[in-house]
TORBAVEX-454375 format. One line per field, with one value per atom (N, C-alpha, C, CB): residue number from 1; atom name; x, y, z. Coordinates in steps of 0.02 Angstrom, whole numbers, plus 50000, padded with zeros to 5 digits. Atoms other than C-alpha are relative to their C-alpha. Glycine has a CB too. Layout:
seq	(NUM/...)
atom	(CA/...)
X	(X/...)
Y	(Y/...)
Z	(Z/...)
//
This chain:
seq	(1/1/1/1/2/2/2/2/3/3/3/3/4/4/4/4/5/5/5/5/6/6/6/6/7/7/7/7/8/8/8/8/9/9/9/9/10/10/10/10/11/11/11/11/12/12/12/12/13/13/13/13/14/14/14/14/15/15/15/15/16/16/16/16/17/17/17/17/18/18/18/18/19/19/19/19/20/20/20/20/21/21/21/21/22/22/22/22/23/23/23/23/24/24/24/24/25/25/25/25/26/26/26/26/27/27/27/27/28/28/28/28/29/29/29/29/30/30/30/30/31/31/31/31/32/32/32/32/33/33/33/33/34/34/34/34/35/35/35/35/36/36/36/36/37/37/37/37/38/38/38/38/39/39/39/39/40/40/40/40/41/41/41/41/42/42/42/42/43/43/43/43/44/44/44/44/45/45/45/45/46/46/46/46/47/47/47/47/48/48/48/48/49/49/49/49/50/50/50/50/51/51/51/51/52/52/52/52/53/53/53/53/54/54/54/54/55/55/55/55/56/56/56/56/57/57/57/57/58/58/58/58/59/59/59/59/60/60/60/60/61/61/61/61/62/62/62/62/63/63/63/63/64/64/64/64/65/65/65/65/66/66/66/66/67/67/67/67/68/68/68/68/69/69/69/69/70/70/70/70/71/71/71/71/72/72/72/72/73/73/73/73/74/74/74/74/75/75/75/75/76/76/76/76/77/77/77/77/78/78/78/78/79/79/79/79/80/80/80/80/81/81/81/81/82/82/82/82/83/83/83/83/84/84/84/84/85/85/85/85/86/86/86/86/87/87/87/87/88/88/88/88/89/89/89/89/90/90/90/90/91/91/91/91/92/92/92/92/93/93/93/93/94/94/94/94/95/95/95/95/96/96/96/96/97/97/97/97/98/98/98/98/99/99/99/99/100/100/100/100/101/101/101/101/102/102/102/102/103/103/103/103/104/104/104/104/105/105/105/105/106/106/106/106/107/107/107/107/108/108/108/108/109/109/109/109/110/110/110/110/111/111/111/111/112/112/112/112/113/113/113/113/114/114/114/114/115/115/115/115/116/116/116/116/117/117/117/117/118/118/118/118/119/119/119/119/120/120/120/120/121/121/121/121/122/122/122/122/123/123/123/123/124/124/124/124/125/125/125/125/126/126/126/126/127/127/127/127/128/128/128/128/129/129/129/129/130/130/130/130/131/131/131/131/132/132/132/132/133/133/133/133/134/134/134/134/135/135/135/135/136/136/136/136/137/137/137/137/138/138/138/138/139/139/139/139/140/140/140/140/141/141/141/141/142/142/142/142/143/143/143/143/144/144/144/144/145/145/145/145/146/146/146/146/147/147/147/147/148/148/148/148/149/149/149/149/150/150/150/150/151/151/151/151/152/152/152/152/153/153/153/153/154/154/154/154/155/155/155/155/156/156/156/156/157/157/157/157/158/158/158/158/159/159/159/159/160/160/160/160/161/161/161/161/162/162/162/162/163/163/163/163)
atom	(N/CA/C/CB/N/CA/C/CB/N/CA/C/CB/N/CA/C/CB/N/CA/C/CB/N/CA/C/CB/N/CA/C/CB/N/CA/C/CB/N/CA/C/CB/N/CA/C/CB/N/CA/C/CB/N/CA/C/CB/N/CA/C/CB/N/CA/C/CB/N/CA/C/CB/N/CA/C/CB/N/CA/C/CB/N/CA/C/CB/N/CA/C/CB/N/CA/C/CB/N/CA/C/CB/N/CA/C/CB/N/CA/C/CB/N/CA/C/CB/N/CA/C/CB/N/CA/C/CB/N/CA/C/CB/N/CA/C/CB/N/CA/C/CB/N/CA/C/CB/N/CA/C/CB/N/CA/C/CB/N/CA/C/CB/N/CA/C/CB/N/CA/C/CB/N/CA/C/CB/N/CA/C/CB/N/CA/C/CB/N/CA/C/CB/N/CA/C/CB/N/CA/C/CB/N/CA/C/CB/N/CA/C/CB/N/CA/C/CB/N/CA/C/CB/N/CA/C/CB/N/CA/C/CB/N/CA/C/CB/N/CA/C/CB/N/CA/C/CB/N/CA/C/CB/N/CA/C/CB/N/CA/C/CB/N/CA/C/CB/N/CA/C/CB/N/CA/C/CB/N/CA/C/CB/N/CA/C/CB/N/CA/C/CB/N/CA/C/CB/N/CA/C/CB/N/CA/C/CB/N/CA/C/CB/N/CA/C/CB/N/CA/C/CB/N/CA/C/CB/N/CA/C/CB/N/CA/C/CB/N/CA/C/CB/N/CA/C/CB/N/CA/C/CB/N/CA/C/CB/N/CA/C/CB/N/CA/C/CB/N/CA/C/CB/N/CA/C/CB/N/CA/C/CB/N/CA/C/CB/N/CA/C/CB/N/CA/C/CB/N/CA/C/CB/N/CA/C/CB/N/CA/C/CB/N/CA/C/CB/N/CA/C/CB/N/CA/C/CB/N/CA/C/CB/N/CA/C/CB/N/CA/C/CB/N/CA/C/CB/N/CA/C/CB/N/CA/C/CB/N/CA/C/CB/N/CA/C/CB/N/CA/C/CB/N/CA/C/CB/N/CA/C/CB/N/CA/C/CB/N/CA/C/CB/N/CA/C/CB/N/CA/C/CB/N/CA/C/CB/N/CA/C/CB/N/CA/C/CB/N/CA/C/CB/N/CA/C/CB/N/CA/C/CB/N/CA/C/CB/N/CA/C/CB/N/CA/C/CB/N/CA/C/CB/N/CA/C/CB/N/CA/C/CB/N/CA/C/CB/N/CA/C/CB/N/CA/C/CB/N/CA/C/CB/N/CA/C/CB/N/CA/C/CB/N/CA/C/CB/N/CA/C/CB/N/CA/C/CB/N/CA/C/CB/N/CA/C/CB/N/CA/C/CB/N/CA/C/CB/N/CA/C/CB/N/CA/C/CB/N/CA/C/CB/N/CA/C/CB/N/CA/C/CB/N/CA/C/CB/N/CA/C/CB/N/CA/C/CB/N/CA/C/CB/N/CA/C/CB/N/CA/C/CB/N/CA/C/CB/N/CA/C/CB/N/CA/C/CB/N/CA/C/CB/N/CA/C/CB/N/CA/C/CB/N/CA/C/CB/N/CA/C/CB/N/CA/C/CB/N/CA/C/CB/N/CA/C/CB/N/CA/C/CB/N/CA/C/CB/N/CA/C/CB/N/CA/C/CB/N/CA/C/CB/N/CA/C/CB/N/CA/C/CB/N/CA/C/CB/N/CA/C/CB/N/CA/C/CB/N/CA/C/CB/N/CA/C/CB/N/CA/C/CB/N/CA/C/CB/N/CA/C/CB)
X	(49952/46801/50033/49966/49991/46810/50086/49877/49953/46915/50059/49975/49913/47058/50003/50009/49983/47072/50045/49916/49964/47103/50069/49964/49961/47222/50063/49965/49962/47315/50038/49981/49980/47339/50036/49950/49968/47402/50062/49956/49977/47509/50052/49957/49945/47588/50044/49946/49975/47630/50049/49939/49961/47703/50067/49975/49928/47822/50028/50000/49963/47859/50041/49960/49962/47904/50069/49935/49943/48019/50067/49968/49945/48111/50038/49986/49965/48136/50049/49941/49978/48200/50058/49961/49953/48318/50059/49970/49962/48370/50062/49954/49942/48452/50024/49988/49962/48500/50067/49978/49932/48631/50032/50001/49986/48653/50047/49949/49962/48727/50072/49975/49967/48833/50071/49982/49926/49045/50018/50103/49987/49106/50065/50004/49939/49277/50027/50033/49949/49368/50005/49988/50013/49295/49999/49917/49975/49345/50051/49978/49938/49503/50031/50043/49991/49505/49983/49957/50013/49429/50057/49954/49940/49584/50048/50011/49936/49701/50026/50052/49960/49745/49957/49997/50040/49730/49951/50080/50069/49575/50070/49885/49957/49713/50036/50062/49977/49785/49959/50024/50064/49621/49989/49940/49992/49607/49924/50026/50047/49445/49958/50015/50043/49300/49992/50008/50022/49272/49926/50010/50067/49111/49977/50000/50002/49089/50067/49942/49967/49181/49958/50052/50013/49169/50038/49983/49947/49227/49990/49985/50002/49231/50030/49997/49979/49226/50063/49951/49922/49408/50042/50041/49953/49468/50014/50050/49983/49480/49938/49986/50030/49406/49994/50042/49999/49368/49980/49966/50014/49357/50001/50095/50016/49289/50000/49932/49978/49343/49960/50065/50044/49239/50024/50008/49964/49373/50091/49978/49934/49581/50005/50050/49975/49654/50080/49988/49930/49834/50025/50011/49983/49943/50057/49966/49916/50116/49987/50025/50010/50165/50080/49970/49940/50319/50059/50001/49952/50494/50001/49975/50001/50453/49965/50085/50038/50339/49923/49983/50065/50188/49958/49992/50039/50041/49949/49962/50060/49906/49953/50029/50070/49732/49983/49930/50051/49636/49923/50012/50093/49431/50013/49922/50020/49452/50047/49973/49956/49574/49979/49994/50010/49588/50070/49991/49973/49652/49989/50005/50035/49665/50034/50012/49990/49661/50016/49938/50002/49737/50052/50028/49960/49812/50044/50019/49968/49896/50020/50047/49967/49936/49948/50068/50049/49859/50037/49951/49941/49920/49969/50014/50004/49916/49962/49956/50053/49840/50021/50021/49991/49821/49952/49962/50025/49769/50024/49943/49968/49881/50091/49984/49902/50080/49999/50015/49940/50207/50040/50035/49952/50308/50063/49977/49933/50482/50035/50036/49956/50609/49939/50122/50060/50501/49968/50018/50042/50445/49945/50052/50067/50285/50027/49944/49998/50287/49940/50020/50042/50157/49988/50011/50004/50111/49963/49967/50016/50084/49968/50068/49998/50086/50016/50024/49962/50073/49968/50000/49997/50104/50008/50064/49984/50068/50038/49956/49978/50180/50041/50036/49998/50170/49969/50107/50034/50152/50058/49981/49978/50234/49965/50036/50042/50165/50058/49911/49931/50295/49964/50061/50056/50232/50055/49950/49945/50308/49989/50013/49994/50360/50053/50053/49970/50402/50036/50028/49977/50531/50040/50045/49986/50576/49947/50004/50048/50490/50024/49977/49969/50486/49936/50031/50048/50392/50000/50000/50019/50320/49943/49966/50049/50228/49937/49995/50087/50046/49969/49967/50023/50013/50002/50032/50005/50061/49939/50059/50084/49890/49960/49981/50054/49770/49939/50008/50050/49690/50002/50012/50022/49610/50039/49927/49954/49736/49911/50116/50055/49617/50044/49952/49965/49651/50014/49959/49957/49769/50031/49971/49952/49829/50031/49975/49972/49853/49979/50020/50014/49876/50035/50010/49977/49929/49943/50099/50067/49763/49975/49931/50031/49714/49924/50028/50085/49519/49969/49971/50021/49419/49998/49927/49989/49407/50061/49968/49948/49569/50038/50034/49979/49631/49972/49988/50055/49477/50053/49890/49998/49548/50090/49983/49953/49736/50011/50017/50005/49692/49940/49966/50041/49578/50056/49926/49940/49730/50051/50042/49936/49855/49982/50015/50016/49713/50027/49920)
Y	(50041/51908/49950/49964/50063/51775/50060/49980/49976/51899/50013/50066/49976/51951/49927/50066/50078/51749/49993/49943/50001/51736/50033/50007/49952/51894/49978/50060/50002/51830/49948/50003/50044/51675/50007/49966/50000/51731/50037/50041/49969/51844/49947/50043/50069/51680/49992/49900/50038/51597/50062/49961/49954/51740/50015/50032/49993/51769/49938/50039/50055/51594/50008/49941/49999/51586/50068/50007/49956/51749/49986/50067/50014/51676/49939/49995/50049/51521/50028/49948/49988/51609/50030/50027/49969/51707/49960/50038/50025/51564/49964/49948/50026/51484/50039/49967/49978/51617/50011/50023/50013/51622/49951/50008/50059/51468/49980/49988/49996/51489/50010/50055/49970/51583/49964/50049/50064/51512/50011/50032/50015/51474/50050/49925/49957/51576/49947/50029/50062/51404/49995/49935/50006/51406/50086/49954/49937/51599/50005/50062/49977/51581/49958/49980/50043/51437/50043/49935/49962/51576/50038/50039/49943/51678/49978/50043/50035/51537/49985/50043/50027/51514/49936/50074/50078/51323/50033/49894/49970/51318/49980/49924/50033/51249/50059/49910/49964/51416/50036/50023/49999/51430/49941/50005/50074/51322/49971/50010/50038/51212/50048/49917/49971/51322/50073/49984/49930/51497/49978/50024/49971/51549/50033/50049/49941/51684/50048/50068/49952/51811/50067/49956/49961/51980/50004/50043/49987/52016/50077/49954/49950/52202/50014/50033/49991/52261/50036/50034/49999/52328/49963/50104/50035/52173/49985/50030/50010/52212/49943/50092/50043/52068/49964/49956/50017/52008/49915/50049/50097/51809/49976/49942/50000/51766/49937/50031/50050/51600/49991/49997/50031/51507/50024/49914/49987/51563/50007/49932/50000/51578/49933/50035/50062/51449/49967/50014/50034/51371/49939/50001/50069/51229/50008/49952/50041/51151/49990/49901/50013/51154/49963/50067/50013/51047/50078/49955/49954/51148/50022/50067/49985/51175/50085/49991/49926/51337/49983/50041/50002/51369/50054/50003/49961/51450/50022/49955/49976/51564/50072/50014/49966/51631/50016/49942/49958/51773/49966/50109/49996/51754/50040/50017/49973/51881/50024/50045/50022/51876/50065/49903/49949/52035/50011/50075/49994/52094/50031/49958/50019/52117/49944/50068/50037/52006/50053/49957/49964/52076/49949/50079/50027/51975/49982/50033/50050/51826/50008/49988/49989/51891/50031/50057/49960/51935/50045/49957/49933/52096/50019/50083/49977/52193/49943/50066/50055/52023/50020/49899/49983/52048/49935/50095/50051/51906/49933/50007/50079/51773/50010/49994/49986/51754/49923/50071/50048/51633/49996/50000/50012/51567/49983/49939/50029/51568/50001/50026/50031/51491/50060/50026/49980/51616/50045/50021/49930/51766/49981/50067/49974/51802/50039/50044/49982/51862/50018/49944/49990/51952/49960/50059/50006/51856/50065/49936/49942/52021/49984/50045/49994/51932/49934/50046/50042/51806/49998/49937/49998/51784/49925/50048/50045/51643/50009/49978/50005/51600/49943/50058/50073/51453/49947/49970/50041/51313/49971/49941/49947/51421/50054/50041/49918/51516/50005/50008/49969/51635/50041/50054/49950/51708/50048/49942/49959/51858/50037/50049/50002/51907/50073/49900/49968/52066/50020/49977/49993/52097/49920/50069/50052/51923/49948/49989/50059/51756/49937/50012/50067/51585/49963/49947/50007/51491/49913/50049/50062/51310/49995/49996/50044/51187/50026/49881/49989/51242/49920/50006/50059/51047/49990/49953/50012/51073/50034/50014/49931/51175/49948/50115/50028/51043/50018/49919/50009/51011/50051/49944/49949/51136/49980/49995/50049/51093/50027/50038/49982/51097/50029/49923/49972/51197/49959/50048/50041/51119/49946/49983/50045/50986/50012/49939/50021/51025/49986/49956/50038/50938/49930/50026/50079/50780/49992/49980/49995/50778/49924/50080/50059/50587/49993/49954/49998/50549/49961/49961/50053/50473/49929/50016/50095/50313/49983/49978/50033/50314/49981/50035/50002/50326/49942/50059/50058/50192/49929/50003/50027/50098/49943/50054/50009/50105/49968/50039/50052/50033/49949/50059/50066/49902/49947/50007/50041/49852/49957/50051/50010/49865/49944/50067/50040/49758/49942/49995)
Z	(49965/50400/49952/50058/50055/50267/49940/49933/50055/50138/50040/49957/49959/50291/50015/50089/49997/50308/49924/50003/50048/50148/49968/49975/50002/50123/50043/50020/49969/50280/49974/50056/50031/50197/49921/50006/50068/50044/50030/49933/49977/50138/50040/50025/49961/50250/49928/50032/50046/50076/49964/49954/50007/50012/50019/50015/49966/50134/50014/50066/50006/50143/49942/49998/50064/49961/49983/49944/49998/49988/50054/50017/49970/50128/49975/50063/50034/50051/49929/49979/50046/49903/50025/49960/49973/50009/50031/50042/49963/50080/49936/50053/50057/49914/49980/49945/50005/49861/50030/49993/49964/50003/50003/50052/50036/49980/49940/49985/50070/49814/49998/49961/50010/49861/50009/50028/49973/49852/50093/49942/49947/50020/50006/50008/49994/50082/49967/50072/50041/50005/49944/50008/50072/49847/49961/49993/50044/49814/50008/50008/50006/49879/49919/50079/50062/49739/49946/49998/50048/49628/49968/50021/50003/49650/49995/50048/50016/49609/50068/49954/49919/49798/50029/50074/50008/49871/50086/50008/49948/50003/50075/49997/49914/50154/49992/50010/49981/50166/50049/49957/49958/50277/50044/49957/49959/50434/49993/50094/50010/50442/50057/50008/49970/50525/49993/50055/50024/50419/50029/49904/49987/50497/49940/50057/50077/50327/49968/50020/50027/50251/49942/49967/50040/50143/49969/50012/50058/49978/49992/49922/50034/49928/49963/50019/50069/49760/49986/49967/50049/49756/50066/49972/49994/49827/50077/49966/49911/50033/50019/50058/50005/50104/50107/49928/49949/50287/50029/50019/50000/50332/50090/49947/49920/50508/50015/50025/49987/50599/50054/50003/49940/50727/50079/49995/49940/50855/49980/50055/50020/50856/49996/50042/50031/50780/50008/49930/49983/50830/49990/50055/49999/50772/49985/49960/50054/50717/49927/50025/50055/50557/49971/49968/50003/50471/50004/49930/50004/50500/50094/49936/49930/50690/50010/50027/49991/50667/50040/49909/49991/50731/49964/50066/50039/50639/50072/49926/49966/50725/49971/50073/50045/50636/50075/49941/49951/50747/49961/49990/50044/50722/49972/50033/50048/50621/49927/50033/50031/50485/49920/49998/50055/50351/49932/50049/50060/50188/49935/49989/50089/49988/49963/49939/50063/49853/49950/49977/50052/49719/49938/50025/50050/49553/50026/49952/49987/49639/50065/49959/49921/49800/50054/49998/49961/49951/50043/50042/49962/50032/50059/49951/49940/50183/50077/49979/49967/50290/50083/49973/49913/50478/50014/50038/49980/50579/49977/49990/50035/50529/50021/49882/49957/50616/50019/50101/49995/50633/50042/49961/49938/50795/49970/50050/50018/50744/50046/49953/49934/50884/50054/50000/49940/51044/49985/50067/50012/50945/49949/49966/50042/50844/49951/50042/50082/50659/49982/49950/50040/50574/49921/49999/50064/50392/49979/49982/50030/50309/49921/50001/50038/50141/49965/50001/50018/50016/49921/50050/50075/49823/49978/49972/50039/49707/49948/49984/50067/49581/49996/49976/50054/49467/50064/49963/49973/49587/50082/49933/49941/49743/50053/49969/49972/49878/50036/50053/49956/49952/50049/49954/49941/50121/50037/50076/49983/50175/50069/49944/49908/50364/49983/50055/49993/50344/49920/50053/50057/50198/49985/50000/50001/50239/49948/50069/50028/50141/49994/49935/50026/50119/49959/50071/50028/50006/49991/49939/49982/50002/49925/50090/50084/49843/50030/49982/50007/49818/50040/49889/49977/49842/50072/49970/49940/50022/50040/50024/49969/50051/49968/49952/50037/49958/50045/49986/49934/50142/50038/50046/49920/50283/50036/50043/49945/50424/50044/50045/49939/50588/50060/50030/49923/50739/50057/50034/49947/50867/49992/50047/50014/50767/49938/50004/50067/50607/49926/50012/50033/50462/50024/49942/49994/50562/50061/50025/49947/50668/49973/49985/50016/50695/50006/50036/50008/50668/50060/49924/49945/50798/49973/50029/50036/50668/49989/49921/50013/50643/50062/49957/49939/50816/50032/50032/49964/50872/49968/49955/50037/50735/50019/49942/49977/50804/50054/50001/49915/50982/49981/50092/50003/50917/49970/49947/50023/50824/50052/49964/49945/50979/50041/50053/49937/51089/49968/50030)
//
């Protein structure tokens, strides 16, 4: 009895030390923000709440969102991310993308597509594009507001002012 005590116990620690190890390892791993940053693209071309993503080795890549995502963006557009949001990376551009469209005046737009270059992203709607400063992506916008989404401190902050 004494030696399967022991055995079981070596056997706990064991698999402790393998899950823990499993666990940093994932851990490690970059975030969807910090590969799109890998690939020269800024992390705010991603709204604030990637759940994960996959990379596969030639480049197709799948990026999963907490839920759909919708907001205003300057120019009078609206943006809208599916949960599930697909593609490739390939040398500066990302191609074939599904899960990502644009409200222009009442219709819907597929973003099919978008290319860096220099300190430009051109997003393309078709054979159509327009393209906007890299610097305007620094920040995640958040779903439903934006990038003009006030904070609860800042908002607290605004009516403590007004009282």
């Amino acid at each position: 009895m004494r030696a399967f005590k022991v055995q079981s116990c070596h056997f706990l620690l064991v698999s402790a030390l393998v899950l823990s190890s499993a666990e940093s390892l994932v851990s490690e791993a970059p975030t969807a923000y910090e590969m799109l940053e890998n690939f020269d693209f800024p992390k705010g071309i991603l709204p604030e709440g990637v759940k994960g993503y996959k990379l596969n080795g030639d480049g197709t890549f799948v990026v999963l969102l907490s839920g759909n995502c919708e907001f205003k963006v300057d120019g009078g557009y609206v943006l809208k991310y599916s949960s599930k949001i697909s593609g490739k990376v390939d040398s500066g551009s990302l191609k074939n993308l599904k899960g990502v469209s644009v409200k222009v005046l009442f219709a819907w737009f597929g973003i099919n597509g978008v290319v860096r270059n220099d300190e430009e992203l051109n997003f393309f709607v078709g054979p159509l594009s327009a393209s906007f400063p890299v610097s305007n992506f620094e920040e995640c916008p958040r779903c439903s507001c934006g990038f003009d989404c006030v904070t609860d401190a800042a908002a607290a902050a605004a009516l403590s002012a007004e009282a």
